[in-house]
N, C-alpha and C positions, 0 to 999 in steps of 0.2 A: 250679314257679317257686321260685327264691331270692331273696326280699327281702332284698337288704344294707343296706338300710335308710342310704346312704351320702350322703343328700341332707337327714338333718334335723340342727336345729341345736336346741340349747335345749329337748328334749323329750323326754319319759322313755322313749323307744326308742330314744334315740340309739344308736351305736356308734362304736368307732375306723376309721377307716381300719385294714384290711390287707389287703395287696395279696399276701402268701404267703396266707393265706386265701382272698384272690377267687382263686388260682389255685388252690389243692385243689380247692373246690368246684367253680369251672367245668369241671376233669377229669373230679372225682370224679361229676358229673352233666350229662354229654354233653347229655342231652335238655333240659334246664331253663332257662326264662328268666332271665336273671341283672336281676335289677330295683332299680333305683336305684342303680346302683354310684357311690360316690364317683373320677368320671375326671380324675385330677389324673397329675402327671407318674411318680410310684411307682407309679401304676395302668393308664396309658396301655398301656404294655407286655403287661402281661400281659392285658386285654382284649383289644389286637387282635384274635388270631386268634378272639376268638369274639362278633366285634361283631357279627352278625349275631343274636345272641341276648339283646342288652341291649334292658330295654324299659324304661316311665317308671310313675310311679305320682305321686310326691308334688310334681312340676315339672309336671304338668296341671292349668289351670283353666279353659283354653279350649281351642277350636277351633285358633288360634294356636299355643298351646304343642303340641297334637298335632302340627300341621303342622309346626313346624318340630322336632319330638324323634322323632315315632315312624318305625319303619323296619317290625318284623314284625307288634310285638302293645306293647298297652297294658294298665295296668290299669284298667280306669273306675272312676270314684269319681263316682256323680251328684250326689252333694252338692258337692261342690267345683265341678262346671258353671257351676252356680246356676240358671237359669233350663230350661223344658224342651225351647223351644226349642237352645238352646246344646247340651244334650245330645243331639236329636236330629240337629242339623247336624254332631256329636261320630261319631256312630251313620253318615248318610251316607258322611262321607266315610272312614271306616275303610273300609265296605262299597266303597265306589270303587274305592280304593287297594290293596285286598286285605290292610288291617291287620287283626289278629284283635285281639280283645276277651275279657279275660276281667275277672271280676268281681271288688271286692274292696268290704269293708262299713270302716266306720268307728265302729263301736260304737252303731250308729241302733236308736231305741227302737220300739216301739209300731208305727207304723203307716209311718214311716220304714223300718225294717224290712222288712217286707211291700212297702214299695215298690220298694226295693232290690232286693228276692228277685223280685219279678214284673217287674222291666225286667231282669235276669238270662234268666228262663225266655224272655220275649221276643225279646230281640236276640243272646243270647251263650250259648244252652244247653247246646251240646257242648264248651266250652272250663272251663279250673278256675277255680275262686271260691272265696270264705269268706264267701259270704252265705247257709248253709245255714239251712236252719230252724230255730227259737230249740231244738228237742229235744237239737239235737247239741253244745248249748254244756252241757248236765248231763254231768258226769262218769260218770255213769249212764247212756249215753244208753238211753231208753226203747226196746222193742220195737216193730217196726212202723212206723218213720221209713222216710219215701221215699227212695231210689236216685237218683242223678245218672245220666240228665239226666232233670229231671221236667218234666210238661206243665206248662204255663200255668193256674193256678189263682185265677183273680179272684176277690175278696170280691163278694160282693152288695152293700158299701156301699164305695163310695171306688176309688180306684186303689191296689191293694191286693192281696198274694196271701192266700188264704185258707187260714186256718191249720182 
């Protein structure tokens, strides 16, 4: 997946608009979800032909916002849901629809985390994510860290995967 990150405004990931860029990349990586493109009129164009590949990440907060943006695959963000319901009704109707789901983390601590990573291994295992386990964020990553896709791994306390 290519996050163009072309949907925030006033936040320290922003970017420019460029639409000779969204067209390298979407060449240059036939297979890849092109995610949040900024689709304005210098961009219109060169997305067409590969709309079929655009997906949402930072315009989802509901059920609603999926319904009316997504077409192949989403990125989920359960925090941004808010409620679990909301994200389960999130989860149906992708499953419906035949939208795929892959996973993305938003810097969640502690136990956030672990939640994050176990509604991953749960609903969306075989597709990519950056909700890896805290190991792979060391520059060093330690020996012995699990392979994608990993089982389901609950804590003995909490809704949680166990580390």
């Amino acid at each position: 997946m290519l996050d163009l990150k072309g949907l925030y405004r006033g936040t320290p990931v922003d970017v420019e608009t460029d639409p000779e860029l969204y067209a390298a990349v979407a060449e240059a990586f036939p297979d890849a979800y092109l995610e949040d493109p900024d689709i304005n009129d210098e961009t219109r164009e060169v997305l067409g032909p590969h709309d079929d590949r655009v997906t949402w990440d930072a315009p989802l907060h509901s059920l609603a916002d999926v319904e009316e943006r997504a077409r192949k695959a989403i990125n989920s963000k359960p925090s941004r849901f808010g409620s679990l319901r909301e994200l389960l009704s999130i989860y149906e109707y992708c499953e419906r629809e035949g939208i795929a789901i892959y996973g993305g983390g938003q810097g969640e601590l502690q136990c956030g985390r672990g939640q994050i990573q176990y509604l991953a291994s749960l609903f969306h295992p075989e597709t990519p994510n950056d909700v890896a386990p805290s190991g792979y964020n060391d520059p060093a990553v330690p020996s012995g860290m699990p392979t994608s896709p990993m089982n389901p791994a609950q804590s003995e306390t909490g809704f949680r995967w166990a580390e």
